[in-house]
C-alpha positions as CSV (number, residue, x, y, z in Angstrom):
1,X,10.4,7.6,16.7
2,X,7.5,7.0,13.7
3,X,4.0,7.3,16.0
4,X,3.6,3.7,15.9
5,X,0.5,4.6,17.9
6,X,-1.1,6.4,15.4
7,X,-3.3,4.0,12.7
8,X,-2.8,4.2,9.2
9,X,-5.9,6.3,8.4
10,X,-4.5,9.1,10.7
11,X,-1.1,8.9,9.4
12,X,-2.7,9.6,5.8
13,X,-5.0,12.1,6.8
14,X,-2.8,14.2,9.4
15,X,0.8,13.5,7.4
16,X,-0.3,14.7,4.0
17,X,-2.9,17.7,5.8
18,X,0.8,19.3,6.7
19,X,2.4,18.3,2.9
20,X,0.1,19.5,1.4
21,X,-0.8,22.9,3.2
22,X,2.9,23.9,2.8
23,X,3.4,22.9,-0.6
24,X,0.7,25.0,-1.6
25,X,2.1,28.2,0.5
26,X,5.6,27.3,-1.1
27,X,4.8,26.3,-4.5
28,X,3.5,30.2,-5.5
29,X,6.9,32.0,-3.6
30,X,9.1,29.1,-5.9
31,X,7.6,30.3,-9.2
32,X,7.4,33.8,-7.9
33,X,10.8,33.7,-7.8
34,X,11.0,31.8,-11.3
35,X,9.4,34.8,-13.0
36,X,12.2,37.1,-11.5
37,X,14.4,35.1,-12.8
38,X,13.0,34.4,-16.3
39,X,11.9,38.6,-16.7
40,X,16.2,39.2,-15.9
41,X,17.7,36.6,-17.9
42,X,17.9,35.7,-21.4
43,X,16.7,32.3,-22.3
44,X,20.3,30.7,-22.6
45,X,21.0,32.1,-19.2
46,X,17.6,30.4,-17.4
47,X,19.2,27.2,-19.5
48,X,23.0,27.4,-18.6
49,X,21.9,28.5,-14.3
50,X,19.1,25.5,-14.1
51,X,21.4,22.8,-15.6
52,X,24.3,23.8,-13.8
53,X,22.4,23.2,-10.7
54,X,21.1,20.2,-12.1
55,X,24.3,18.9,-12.8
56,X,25.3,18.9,-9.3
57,X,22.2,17.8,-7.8
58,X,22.6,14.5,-9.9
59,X,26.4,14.1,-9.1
60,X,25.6,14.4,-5.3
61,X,23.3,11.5,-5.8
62,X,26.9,9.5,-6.7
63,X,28.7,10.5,-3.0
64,X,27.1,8.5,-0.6
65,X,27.2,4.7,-2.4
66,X,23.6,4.9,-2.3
67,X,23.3,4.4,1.9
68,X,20.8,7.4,2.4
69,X,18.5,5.9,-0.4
70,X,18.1,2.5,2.2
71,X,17.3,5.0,4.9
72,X,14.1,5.0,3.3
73,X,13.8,1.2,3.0
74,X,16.0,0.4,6.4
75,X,14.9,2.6,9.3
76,X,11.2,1.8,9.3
77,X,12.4,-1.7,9.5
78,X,14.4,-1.1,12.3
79,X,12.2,1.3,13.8
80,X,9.4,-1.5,14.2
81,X,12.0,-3.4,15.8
82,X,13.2,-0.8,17.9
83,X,16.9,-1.5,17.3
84,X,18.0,2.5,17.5
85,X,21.5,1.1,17.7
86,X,21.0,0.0,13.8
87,X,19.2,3.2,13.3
88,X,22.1,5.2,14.5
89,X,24.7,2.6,12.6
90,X,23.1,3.3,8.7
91,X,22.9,7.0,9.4
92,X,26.9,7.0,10.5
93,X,27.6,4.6,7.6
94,X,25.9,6.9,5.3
95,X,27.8,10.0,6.0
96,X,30.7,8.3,6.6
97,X,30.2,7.5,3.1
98,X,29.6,11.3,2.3
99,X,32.9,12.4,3.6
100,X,35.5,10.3,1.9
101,X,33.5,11.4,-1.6
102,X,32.1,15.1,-1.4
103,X,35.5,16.7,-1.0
104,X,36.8,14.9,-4.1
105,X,33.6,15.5,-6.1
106,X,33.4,19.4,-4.8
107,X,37.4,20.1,-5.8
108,X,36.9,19.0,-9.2
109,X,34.1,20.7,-10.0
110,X,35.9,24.1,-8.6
111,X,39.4,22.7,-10.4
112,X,37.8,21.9,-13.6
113,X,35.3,24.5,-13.8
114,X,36.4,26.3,-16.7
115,X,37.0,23.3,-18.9
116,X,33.6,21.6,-18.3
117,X,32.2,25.5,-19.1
118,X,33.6,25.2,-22.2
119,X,33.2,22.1,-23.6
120,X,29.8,21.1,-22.2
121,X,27.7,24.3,-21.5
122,X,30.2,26.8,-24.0
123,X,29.5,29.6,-22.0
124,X,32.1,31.7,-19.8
125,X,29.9,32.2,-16.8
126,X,29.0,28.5,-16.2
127,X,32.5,28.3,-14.8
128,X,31.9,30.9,-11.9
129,X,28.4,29.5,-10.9
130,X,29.6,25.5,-11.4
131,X,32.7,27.4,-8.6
132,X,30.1,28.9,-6.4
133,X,28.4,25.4,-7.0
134,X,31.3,23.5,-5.4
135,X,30.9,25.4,-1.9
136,X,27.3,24.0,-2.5
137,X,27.8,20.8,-3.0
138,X,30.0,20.5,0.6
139,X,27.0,20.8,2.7
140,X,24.1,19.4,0.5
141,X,25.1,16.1,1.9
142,X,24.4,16.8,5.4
143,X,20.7,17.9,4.2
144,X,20.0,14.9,2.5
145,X,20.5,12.5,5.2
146,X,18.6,14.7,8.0
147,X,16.1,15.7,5.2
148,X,15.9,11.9,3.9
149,X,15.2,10.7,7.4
150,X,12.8,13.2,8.7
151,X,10.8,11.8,6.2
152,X,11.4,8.0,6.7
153,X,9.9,9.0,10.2
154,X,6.9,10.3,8.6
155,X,7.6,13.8,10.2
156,X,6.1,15.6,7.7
157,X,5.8,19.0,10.2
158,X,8.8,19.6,10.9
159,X,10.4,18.7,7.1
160,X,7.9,21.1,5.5
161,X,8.3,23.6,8.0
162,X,12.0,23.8,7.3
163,X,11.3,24.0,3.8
164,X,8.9,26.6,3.9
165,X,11.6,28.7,6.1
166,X,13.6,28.3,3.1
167,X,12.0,29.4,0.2
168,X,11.5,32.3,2.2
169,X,14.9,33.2,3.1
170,X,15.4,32.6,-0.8
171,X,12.7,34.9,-1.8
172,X,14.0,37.8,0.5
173,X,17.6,37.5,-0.5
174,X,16.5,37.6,-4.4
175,X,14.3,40.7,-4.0
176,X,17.2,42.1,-2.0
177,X,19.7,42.0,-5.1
178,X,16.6,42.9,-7.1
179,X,16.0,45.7,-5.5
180,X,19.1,47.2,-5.2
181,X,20.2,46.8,-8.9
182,X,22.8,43.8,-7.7
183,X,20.9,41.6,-10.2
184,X,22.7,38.8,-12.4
185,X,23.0,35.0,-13.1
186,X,26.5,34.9,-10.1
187,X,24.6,37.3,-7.3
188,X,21.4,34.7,-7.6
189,X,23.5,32.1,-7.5
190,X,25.0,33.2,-3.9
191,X,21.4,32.8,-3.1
192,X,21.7,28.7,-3.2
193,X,24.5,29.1,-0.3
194,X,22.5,31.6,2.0
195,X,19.8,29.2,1.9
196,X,21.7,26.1,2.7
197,X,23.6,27.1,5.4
198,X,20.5,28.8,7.3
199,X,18.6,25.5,6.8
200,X,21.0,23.4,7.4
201,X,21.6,25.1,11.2
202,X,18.0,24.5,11.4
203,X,18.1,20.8,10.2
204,X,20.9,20.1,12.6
205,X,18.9,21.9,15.9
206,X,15.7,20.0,15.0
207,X,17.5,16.5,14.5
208,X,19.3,16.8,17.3
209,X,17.2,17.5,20.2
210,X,14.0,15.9,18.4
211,X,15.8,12.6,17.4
212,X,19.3,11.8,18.8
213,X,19.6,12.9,22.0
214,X,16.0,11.1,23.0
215,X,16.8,8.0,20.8
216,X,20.3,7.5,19.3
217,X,22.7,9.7,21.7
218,X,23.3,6.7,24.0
219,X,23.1,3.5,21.3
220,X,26.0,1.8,20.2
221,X,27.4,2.1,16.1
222,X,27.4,-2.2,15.4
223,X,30.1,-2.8,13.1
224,X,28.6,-5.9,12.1
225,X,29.4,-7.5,8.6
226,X,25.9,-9.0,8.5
227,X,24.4,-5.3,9.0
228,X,26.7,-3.6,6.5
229,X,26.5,-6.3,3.6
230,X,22.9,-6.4,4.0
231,X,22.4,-2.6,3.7
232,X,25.3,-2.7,1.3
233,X,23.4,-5.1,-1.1
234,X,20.3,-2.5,-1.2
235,X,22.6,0.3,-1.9
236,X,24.0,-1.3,-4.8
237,X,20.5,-2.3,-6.3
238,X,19.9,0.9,-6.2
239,X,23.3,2.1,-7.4
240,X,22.6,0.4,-10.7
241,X,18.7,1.6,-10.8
242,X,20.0,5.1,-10.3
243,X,22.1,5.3,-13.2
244,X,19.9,3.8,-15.4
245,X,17.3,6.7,-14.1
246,X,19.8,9.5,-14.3
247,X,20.1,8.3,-18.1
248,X,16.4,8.0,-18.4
249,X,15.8,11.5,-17.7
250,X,18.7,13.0,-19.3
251,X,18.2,11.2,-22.6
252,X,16.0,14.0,-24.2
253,X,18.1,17.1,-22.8
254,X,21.1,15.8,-24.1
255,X,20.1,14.9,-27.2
256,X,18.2,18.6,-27.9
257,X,21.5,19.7,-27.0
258,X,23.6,18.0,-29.2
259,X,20.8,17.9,-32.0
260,X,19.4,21.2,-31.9
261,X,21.4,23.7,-29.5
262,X,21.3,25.5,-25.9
263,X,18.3,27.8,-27.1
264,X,16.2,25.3,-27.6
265,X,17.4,23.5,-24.5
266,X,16.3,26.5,-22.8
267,X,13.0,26.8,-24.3
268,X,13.1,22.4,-23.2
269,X,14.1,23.9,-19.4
270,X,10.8,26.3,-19.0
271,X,8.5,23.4,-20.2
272,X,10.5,21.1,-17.8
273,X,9.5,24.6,-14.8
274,X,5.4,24.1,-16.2
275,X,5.1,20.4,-16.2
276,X,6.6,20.8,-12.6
277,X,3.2,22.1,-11.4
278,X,1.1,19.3,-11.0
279,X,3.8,17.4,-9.5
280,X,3.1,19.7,-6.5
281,X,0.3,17.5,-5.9
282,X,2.0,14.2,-6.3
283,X,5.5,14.4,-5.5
284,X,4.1,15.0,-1.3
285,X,2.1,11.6,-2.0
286,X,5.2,9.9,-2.7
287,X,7.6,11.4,-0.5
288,X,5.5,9.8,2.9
289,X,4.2,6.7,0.7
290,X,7.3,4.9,0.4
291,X,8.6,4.8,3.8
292,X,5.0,3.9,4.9
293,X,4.8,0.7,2.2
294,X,8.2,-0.2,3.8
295,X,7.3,0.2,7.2
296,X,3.8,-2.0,6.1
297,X,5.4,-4.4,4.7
298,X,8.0,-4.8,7.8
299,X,5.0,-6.0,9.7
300,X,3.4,-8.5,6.7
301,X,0.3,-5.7,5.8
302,X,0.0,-7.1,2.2
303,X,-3.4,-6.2,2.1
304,X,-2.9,-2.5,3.4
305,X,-0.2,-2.3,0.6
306,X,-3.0,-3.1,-1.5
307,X,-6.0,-1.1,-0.1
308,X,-3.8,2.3,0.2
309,X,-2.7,1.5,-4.0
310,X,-6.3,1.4,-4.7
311,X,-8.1,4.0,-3.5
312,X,-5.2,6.6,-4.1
313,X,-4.9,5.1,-8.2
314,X,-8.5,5.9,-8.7
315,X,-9.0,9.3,-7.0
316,X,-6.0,10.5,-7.7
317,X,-6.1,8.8,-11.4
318,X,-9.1,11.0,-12.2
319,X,-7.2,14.2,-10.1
320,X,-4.6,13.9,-12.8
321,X,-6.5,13.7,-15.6
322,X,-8.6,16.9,-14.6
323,X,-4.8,18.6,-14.3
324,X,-3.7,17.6,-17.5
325,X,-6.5,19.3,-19.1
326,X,-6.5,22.3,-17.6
327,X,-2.5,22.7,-18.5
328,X,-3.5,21.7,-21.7
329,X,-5.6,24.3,-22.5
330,X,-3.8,27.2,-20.3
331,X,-0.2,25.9,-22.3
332,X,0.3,29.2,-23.7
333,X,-1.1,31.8,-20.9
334,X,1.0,30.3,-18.4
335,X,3.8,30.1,-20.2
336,X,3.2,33.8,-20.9
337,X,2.7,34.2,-17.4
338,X,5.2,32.7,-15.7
339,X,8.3,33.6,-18.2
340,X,6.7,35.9,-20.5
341,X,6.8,35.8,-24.2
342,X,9.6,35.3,-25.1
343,X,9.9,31.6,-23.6
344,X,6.0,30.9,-25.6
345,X,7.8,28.1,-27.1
346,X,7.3,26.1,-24.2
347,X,3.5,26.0,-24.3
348,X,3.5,23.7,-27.7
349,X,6.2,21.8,-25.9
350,X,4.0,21.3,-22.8
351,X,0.9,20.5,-24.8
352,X,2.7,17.1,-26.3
353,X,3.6,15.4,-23.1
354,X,0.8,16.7,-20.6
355,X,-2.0,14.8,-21.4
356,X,0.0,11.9,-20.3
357,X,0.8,13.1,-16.6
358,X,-1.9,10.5,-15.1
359,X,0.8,8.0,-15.9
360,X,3.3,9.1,-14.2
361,X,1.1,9.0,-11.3
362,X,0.6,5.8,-11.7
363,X,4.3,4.1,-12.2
364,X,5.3,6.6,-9.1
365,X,3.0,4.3,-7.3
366,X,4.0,1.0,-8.5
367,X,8.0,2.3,-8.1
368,X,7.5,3.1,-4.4
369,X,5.6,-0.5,-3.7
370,X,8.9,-2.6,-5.6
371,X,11.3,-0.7,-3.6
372,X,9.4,-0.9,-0.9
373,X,9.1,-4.8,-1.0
374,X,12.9,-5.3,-2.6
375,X,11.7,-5.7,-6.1
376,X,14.6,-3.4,-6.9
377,X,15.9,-5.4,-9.8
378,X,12.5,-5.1,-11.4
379,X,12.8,-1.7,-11.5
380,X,16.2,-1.8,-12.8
381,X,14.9,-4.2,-15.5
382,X,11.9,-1.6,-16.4
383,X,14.1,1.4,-16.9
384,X,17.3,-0.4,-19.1
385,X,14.1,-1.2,-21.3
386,X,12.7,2.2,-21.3
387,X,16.2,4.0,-21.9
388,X,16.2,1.8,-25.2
389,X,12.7,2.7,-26.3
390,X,13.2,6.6,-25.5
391,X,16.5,6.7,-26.7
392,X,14.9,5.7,-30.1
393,X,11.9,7.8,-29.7
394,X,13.7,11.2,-28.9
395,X,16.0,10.5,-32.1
396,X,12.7,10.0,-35.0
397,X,10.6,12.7,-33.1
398,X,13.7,15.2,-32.6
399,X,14.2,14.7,-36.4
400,X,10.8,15.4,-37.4
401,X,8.8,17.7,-35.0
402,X,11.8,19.4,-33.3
403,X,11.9,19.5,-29.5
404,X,8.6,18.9,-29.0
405,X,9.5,15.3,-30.4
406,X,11.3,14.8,-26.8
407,X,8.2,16.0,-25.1
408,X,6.3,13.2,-26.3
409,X,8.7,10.8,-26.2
410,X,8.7,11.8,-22.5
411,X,5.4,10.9,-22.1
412,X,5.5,7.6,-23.9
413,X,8.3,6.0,-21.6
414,X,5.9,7.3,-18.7
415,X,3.0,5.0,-20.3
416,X,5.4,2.3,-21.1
417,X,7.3,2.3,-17.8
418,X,3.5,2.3,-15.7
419,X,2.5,-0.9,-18.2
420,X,5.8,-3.0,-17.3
421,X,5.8,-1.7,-14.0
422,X,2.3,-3.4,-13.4
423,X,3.0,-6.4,-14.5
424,X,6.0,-7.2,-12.1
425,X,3.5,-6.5,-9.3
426,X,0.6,-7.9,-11.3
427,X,0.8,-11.1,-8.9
428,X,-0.1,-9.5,-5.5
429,X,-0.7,-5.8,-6.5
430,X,-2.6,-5.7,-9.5
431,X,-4.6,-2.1,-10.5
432,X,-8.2,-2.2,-9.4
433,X,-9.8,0.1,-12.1
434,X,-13.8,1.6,-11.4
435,X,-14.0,2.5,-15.1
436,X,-17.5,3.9,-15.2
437,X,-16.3,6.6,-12.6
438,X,-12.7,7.1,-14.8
439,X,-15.0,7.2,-18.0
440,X,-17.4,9.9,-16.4
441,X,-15.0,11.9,-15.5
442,X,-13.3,12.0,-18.9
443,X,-16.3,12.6,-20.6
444,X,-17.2,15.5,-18.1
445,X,-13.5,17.2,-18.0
446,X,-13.4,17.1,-21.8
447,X,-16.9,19.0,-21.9
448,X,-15.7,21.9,-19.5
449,X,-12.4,21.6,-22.2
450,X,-14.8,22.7,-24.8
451,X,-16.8,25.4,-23.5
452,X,-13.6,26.5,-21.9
453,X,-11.9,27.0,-25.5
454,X,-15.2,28.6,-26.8
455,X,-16.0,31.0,-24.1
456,X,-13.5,31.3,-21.6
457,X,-10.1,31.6,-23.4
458,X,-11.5,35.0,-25.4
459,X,-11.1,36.5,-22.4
460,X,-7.2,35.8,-21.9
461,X,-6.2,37.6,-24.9
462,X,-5.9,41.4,-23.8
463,X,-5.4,40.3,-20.0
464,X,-1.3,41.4,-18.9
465,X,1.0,38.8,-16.8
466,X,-0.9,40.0,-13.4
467,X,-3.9,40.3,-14.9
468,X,-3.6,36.5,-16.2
469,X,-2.2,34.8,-13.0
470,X,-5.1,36.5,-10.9
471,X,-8.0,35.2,-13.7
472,X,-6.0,31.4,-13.8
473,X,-6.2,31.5,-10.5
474,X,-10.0,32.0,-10.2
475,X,-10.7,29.8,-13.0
476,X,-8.7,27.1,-11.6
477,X,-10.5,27.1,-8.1
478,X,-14.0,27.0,-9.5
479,X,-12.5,24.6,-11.7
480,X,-11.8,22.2,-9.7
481,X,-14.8,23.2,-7.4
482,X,-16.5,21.7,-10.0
483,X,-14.7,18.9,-10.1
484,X,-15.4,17.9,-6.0
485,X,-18.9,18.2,-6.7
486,X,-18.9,15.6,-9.6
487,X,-17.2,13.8,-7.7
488,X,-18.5,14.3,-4.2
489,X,-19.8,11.1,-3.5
490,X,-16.6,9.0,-4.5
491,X,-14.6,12.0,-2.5
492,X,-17.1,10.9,1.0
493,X,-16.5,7.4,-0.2
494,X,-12.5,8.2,-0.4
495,X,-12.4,9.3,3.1
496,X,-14.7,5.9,4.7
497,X,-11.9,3.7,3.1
498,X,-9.2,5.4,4.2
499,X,-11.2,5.7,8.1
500,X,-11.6,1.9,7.6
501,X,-8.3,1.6,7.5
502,X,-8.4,3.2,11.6
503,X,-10.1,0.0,12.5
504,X,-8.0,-2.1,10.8
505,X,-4.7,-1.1,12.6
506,X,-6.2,-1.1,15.7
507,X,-7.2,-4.5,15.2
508,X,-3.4,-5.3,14.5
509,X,-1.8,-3.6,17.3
């Protein structure tokens, strides 16, 4: 089911080739569509459509007691075992789990539509899109499990594929109402059901014939106490991490909210839509990393564990670094360019929190190793602290340099979350820095910052939105042209370790 054949090296190398060739085809359509979106709507109405669609991505995390989130730590487990019978029991106890909640959860958002319109979002038209939202929230479920474990088996084609298909059927149906003068915040909303229901149909044909009828049709469900108190245990851990996390993340767009109003929440939602972009590049790392530390560490690999977390921290370390000073310096064209003037209150917002994105990199790493290696209560431990501290933050920075004051509370918790993160793996998992290649590339990055500013940025200023996307564009590729060949030796030397790593497995097979 996961090509146990194949050895680490090629897992990285032909895995993430797929993730990262369709994240870059779908990333442009997504903001494409953004710009669509943010040209049409006022900035309340970007605020009161993205939240609402927020909201009930985070409430579907609350329907399935946590099972589909031990997919990721469970079915490599039992996949190295070959005990498809258990493979086939967690995914029925997970939806199983899905179906005595979504109904509730999906009739009281269409019941109580019009009161949570009112009192939360105060705005009549939240309560028909939180009502087309409902229908959405009936079928999401069935995604996430089939989405969830065609990643836990590391099949990156087929889940990138599917999710190129998508954008794509998103993209058509927007231009369609577009087009036709059907435009408004309910008619794009319909868009969210078109595109679910085609994928899921896809989803289902794939899993089927690709999965269960080769590997789970004929296995057994165990009901077997042991089985379900074990998974049951993880599901909890992460119950309680969860929450903690939900309140992590909402701290700061709450609090604008209650503090300062929905239009600067909405100017808070476009910075949230530019700081998104980097996370193009990490967010496919992640998504194949943590089923491949749990399926590691299933067979004893500590020292994989550790040689993947060191030659991805430093390369990709520097990688970030280099994308938080480009963003930095671009804040205000590409806020003008993706959502046009109007929203160029997000580029000051962006500039307070992006030049700590190479953090976040960092605890993402050190997250997917403790879950990986059921350190989940660590993690728990790390983010009750941070909800304290940023809590705290958001209020004094709020108060005295408006919203921006959550931006950089945002990316303090990211730098305090990566600290206490590495100390709870300090013991078998602690960073590996090369800090004369991290200070050279600093020192280089901040002197194409510079002449950047001086000489490049001029340019910008009488360039119109198509004008400016096509010369970021440019500037960004010889950018980071120039970046590979600062770096081209540590890149060659990035690839040998992770070739090494060939030898390695087959030595352990």
């Amino acid at each position: 089911m996961i090509e146990q054949h194949n050895s680490l090296s090629e897992k990285i190398l032909k895995k993430w080739f797929w993730l990262y060739l369709f994240s870059f085809i779908i990333g442009p359509i997504w903001y494409f569509i953004k710009i669509i979106i943010s040209n049409e709507l006022d900035v309340t109405e970007v605020w009161v459509l993205y939240w609402v669609i927020s909201l009930i991505t985070l409430v579907s995390a609350y329907n399935d007691l946590w099972l589909t989130d031990s997919l990721n730590y469970f079915i490599p487990k039992f996949i190295t075992e070959k005990r498809y019978d258990k493979v086939k029991s967690i995914l029925f106890y997970a939806l199983s789990a899905q179906m005595i909640t979504w109904l509730s959860i999906a009739l009281f958002f269409f019941f109580w539509a019009d009161y949570i319109a009112n009192s939360y979002f105060k705005t009549w038209s939240a309560s028909n899109i939180m009502k087309i939202f409902a229908f959405f929230f009936l079928w999401i479920n069935i995604f996430q499990i089939i989405s969830t474990f065609l990643m836990v088996v590391q099949n990156t084609f087929y889940n990138k594929i599917l999710e190129f298909v998508r954008m794509w059927f998103i993209l058509i149906f927007v231009l369609f109402l577009y087009f036709l003068n059907l435009w408004n915040i309910i008619t794009f909303s319909y868009s969210w059901l078109f595109w679910l229901y085609i994928w899921i149909i896809f989803w289902i044909i794939i899993f089927y014939n690709k999965y269960y009828k080769i590997y789970l049709k004929n296995q057994k469900i165990l009901w077997d106490k042991k089985l379900f108190k074990t998974i049951f245990k993880y599901s909890l851990s992460i119950f309680i991490w969860l929450q903690a996390s939900v309140i992590l993340w909402q701290i700061d767009m709450q609090m604008i909210i209650y503090m300062l109003g929905t239009l600067d929440a909405g100017y808070y939602t476009n910075y949230l839509s530019i700081i998104s972009i980097p996370f193009m590049i990490i967010w496919p790392i992640f998504s194949l990393l943590y089923p491949m530390f749990s399926e590691m560490h299933s067979k004893n690999e500590t020292e994989k564990i550790n040689i993947v977390k060191s030659i991805f921290q430093k390369n990709f370390f520097s990688l970030s670094i280099a994308f938080s000073v480009l963003f930095f310096v671009f804040s205000e064209i590409l806020s003008i360019m993706f959502f046009g003037e109007k929203f160029l209150n997000s580029w000051i917002i962006l500039k307070y929190s992006i030049l700590f994105l190479a953090f976040n990199f960092l605890l993402q790493m050190n997250f997917n190793i403790m879950a990986s290696i059921w350190k989940v209560k660590e993690r728990i431990y790390i983010v009750l602290i941070a909800i304290t501290f940023n809590f705290i933050m958001n209020y004094i920075f709020i108060k005295t340099i408006w919203v921006n004051g959550a931006s950089l509370a945002t990316g303090i918790w990211w730098f305090l979350i990566w600290i206490m993160s590495e100390y709870a793996l300090w013991e078998k998992y602690k960073i590996d820095f090369d800090f004369k290649y991290l200070f050279k590339n600093i020192i280089l990055i901040w002197i194409i910052w510079l002449l950047t500013y001086k000489y490049i940025l001029p340019i910008f200023s009488s360039l119109n939105r198509l004008e400016l996307l096509l010369m970021f564009c440019l500037y960004s590729f010889l950018y980071f042209i120039i970046f590979i060949f600062i770096n081209l030796k540590e890149f060659k030397f990035f690839i040998w370790e992770i070739k090494t790593l060939k030898k390695q497995s087959k030595k352990s097979l």
